[in-house]
N, C-alpha and C positions, 0 to 999 in steps of 0.2 A: 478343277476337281476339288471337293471340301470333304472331307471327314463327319461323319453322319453319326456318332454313336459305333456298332460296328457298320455301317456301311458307306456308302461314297456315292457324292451328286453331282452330275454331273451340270454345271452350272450354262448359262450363254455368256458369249466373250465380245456381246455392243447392247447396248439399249433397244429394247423391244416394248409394246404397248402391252403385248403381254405377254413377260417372258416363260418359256420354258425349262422347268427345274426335272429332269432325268435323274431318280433314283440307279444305280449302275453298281454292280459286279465288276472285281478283275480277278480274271481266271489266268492262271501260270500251264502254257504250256510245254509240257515236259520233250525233251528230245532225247529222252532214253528209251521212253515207250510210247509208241505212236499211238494216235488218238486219245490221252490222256489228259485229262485238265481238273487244274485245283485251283477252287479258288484262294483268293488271298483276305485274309481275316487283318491282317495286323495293319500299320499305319503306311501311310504313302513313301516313308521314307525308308522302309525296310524292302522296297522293290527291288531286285536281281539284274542280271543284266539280259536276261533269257526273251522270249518272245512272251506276248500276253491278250488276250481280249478282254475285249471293253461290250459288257452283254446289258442290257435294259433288266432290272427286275419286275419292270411290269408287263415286259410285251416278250421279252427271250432275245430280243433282234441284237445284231451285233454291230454294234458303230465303225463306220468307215470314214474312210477320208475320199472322196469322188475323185479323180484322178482326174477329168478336166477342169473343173470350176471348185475342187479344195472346200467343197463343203461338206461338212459332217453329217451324217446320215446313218441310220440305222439301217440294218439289212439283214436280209436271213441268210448272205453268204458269209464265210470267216475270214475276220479281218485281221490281221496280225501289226501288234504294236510292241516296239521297244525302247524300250528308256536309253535317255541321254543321260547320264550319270550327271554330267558338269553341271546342266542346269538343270535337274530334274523335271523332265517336259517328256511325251510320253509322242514317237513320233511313228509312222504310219511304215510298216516293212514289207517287201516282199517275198522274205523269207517265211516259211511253213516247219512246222514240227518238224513233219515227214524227210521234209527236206533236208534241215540238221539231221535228225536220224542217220539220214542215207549217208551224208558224210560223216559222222563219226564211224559211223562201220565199216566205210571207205581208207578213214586214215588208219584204224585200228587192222584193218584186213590186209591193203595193198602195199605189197615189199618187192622185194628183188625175186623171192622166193616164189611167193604167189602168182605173179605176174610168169615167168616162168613155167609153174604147173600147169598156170591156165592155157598158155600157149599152145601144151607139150599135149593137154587135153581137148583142147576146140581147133586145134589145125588140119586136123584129120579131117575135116567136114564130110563125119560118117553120122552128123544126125539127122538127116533128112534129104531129102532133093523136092526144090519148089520154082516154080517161075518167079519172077519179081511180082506179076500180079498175081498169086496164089500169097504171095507175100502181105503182099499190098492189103488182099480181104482178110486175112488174120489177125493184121494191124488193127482192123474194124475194132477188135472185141478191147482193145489199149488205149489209157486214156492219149490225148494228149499231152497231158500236164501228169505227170506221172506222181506229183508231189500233194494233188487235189483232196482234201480231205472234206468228203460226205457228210452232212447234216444229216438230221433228222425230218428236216425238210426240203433240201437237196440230194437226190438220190445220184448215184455216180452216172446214171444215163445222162442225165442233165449236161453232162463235160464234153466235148467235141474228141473225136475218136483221134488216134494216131492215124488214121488213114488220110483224115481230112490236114492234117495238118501236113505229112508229105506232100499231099498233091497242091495244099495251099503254100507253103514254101516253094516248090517249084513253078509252082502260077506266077508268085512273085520275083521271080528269078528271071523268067520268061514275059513278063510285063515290064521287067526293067533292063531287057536287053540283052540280058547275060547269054554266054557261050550256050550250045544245046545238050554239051555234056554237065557244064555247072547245072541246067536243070535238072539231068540225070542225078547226079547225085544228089542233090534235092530231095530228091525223090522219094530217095533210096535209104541216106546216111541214117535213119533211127529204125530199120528196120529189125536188126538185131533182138527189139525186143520181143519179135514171134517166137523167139526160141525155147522162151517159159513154159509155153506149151509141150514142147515135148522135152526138155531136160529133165533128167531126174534133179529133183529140188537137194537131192544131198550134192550134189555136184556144184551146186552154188556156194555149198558153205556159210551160207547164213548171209551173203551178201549178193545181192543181184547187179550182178554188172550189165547185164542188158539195159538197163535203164537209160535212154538214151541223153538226156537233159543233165552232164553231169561233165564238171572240168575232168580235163588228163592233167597230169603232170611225169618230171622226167622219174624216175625210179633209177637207183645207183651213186648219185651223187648230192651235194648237200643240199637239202630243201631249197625252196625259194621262198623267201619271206612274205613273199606277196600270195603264197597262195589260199586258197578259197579256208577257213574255221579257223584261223589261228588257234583258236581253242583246244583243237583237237590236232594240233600239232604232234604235241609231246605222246600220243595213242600209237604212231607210227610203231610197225616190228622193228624197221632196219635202225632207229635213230641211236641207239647204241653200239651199232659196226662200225670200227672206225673205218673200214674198205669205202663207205659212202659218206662219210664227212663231212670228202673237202669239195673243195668245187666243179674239180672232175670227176671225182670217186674211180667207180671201174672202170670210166674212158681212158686211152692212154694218149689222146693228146689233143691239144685245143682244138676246133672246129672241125670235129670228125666230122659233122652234119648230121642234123638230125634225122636222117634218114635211119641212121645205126645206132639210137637211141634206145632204151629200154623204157618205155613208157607204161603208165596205168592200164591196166587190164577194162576196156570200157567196148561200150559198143562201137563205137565211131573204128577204133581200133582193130576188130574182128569184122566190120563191112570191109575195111582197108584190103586183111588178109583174105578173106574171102573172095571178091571179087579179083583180087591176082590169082586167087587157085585155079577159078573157073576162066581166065584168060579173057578179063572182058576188056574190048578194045580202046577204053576213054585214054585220054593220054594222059601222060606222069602229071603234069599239073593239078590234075583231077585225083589221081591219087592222092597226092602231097594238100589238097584241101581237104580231103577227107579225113585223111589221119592226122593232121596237125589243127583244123581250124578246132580243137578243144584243148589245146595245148594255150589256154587263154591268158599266163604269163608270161610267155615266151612272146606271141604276136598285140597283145594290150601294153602289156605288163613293163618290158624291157628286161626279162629275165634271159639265162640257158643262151645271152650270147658268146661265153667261151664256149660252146656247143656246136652252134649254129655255125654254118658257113658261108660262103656268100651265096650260093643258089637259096640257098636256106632265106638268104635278106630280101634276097630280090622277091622272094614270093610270100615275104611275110605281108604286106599291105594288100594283097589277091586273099589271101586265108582270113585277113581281119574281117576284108569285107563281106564273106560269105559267112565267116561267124555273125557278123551283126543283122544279115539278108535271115538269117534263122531266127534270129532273137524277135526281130521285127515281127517275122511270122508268126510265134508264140507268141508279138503281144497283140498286136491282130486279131487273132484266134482269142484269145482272153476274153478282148472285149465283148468282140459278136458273138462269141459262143454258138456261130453256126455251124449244124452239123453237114457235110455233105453227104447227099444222099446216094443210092447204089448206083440211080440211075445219070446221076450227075459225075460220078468216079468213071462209071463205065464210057462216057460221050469222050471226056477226058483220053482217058484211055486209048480206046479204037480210033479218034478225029488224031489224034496230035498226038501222046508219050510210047503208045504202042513202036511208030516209025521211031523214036529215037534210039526205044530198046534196041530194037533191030539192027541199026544202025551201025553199033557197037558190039553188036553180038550178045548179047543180053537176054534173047527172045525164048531162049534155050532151056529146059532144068538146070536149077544149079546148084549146086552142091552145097549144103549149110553143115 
């Protein structure tokens, strides 16, 4: 990249017969306010350490990095880049505004306190009563990238729904062998986000925990260094109590097990709670993937093990792998951006996940 007067070119990096010189924009995007972008006027070396796109001033398209073959390329989707400070070199992220967004609201929101009210508010599962598949078709209307931000030439139809991506996470679950309740919860674990539909939005507080693509952490005791915005560390409520500290905080003693943990208030969490209300029959394993596999410094990381106990260990490499069996399927889904359609959910459905609802007890209303 060279310095143009006020603007920036973007240059070729091998000998061409004839090369292409890209006049280019860098636009600063903001993670205080979503969908926000400035561009940047001053010199290359006054860049921040935020996210940023790299836009054509002759065509609008936004330069990517191709993620198999690492060639550069223009495109009408958004591509997010961040600086390397040390060497100032400008490298391909996939982080999104929205995305910081959602975590700074997150650190600034979830405490001991919140986590609490929320409980003390959504355990009553008096907002609804639905089947898993009445579930499943309200997911339709959800992305599944919930962090996707819309062009001008991308409209959010364009994004593969939340529906498609339970049933394509359990496709993959059940293609690669796994138990027939891990597909269930598959299935199921991002469902939480239908609940936006009928919550009253003051009841969010400004911050949507249903959003299903989003780490936990433990709540009550000292952070974990490892975990997700360091940036947004110091935003926490509780980091001033000294009750939560030290390394146990409000626990009273080593490896209670994370079963008796006070964790982030997230959706993974509330499918957890939920399905115990409604007495659904998968076994504890199955629970304990569902409410921990987003617990990602504790099973990646090597955090929360004065926490953890030894059931806890035994089942950490069972919870990593169905974290990473999810991740796959979100990136999966990225690429193809295929949607599936009603009549391809429904064959699903009726031929194969319908019998496993059943199975478990599941086939029932149930209580949200």
């Amino acid at each position: 990249v060279a310095q143009v007067g006020n603007g920036l070119e973007l240059l070729p990096t091998r000998d061409r017969e004839t090369p292409t010189v890209h006049r280019i924009r860098l636009l600063r995007a903001s993670d205080k306010k979503e969908g926000i972008f400035h561009e940047h006027r001053g010199t290359c070396c006054l860049i921040d350490e935020g996210l940023w796109l790299i836009q054509s001033t002759e065509t609008g398209l936004f330069l990517e990095d191709e993620t198999e073959n690492h060639n550069l390329v223009f495109s009408k989707e958004l591509s997010f880049w961040q600086p390397v400070m040390s060497s100032l070199c400008l490298v391909k992220s996939s982080d999104t505004p929205t995305k910081r967004s959602h975590y700074r609201r997150m650190w600034s929101t979830q405490s001991v306190e919140y986590a609490k009210s929320m409980q003390s508010l959504y355990l009553r599962f008096d907002c609804r009563r639905l089947t898993l598949k009445d579930a499943l078709n309200y997911s339709k209307l959800l992305p599944a990238n919930p962090f996707f931000i819309p062009t001008n030439r991308i409209s959010g139809s364009a994004v593969p729904s939340l529906r498609t991506l339970m049933y394509s996470t359990a496709e993959l679950a059940r293609s690669e062998g796994h138990p027939d309740w891990i597909q269930l919860v598959a299935l199921m674990y991002g469902l939480a986000g239908i609940l936006t539909f009928f919550l009253d939005p003051e009841s969010l507080r400004g911050y949507d925990w249903t959003i299903h693509d989003v780490e936990a952490r433990v709540l009550g005791c000292k952070r974990s260094n490892c975990a997700a915005y360091p940036e947004f560390h110091n935003l926490s409520p509780d980091k001033e109590d000294p009750r939560y500290s030290t390394r146990l905080g409000m626990y009273e003693k080593e490896h209670e097990g994370l079963e008796k943990v006070l964790l982030s208030w997230t959706s993974n969490d509330y499918m957890y709670f939920m399905l115990k209300y409604n007495s659904i029959s998968i076994p504890d394993e199955a629970f304990t993937v569902l409410k921990l596999s987003r617990l990602v410094d504790w099973h990646c990381r090597g955090e929360y093990t004065s926490l953890s106990n030894e059931e806890d260990e035994q089942m950490k490499q069972f919870v990593a792998d169905f974290y990473d069996l999810c991740i796959r399927a979100q990136q999966s889904l990225s690429q193809s951006k295929k949607e599936l359609s009603d009549y391809e959910c429904n064959s699903l459905w009726d031929s194969y996940y319908s019998h496993i609802v059943q199975k478990y007890g599941a086939r029932k209303q149930l209580c949200w």
